[in-house]
N, C-alpha and C positions, 0 to 999 in steps of 0.2 A: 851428234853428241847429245847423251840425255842430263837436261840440266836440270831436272826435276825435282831431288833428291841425293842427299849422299849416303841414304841408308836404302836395304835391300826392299824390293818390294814387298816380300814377306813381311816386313818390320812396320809397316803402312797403315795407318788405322783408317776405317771406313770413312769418315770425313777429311781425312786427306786425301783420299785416294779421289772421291766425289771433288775436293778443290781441284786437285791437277789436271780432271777429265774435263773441267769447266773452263779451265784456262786452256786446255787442248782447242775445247771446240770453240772460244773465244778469239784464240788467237789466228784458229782454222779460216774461221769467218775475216776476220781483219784482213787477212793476207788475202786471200779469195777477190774480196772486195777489191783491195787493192790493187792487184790484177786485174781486172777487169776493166778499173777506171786509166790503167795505164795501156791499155791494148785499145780503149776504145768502146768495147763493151759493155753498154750500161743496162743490156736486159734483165738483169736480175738485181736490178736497185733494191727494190722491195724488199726482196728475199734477205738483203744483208744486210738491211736495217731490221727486219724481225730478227735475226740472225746474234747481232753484236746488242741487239736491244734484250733477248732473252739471256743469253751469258752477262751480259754487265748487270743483270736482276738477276740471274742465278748466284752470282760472285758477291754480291752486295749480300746476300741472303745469309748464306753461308758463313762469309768473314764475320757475321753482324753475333753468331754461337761460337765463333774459331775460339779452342783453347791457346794459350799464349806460346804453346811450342809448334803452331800452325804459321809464325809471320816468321819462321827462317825456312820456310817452305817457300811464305808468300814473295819472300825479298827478291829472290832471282825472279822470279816468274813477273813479276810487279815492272821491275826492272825492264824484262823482254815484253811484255807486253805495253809499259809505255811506248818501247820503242817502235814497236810496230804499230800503234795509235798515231804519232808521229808522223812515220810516213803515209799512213793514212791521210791525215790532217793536212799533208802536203799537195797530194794527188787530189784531195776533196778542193783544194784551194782552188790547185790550179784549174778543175772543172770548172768551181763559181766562179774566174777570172776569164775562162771562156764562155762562160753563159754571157756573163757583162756585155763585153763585146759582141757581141751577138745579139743582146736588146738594144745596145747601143745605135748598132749598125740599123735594126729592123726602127727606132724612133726615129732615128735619124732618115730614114729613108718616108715613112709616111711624116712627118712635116713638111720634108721636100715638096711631096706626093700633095697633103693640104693645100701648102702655098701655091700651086701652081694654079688653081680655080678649075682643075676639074670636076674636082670632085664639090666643086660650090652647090649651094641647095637651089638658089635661082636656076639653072642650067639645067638640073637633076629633074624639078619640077616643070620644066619647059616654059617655066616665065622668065622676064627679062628683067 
């Protein structure tokens, strides 16, 4: 369903036409991302932070000239891409919430590793 619009694309002026294509590939990215962090895949971090970092500067760009019959363009669009920020935001979560654990697990494990006096400097140094 194209929610872009209730007028034809003929009827489109060039700076709406540039908004819509920038929330395409914004929201392209968000989703992108988002999949990735939900399968597991986080090879192309990078990529979709240059990705959602250019579109959210291209978007800011644009809105900052938009003539005033550009934000009932922007209203739906604003709308679906919070929501897709959203669950971003969610997935993003749950990653830092398994990092945590994770450095938790790895502190927790070298203090154990500390306390035990293996790794003491007397021992290490072969004095007593």
């Amino acid at each position: 369903m194209n929610l872009t619009m209730n007028c034809p694309a003929t009827e489109r002026t060039l700076p709406e036409m540039r908004l819509l294509a920038i929330f395409d590939r914004l929201e392209a990215a968000i989703d992108r991302e988002t999949a990735a962090m939900k399968s597991g895949d986080l090879s192309g971090v990078r990529q979709f932070v240059v990705e959602k970092t250019r579109g959210l500067l291209d978007l800011m760009q644009i809105l900052r000239g938009a003539s005033p019959g550009v934000s009932v363009i922007c209203a739906e669009r604003m709308r679906r891409l919070r929501q897709r920020l959203d669950g971003n935001r969610a997935s993003l979560e749950i990653q830092m919430k398994a990092l945590e654990q994770v450095s938790t697990i790895l502190a927790n494990a070298y203090d154990e590793a500390a306390d035990d006096g293996i790794y003491d400097v007397r021992f290490r140094s072969g004095g007593v």
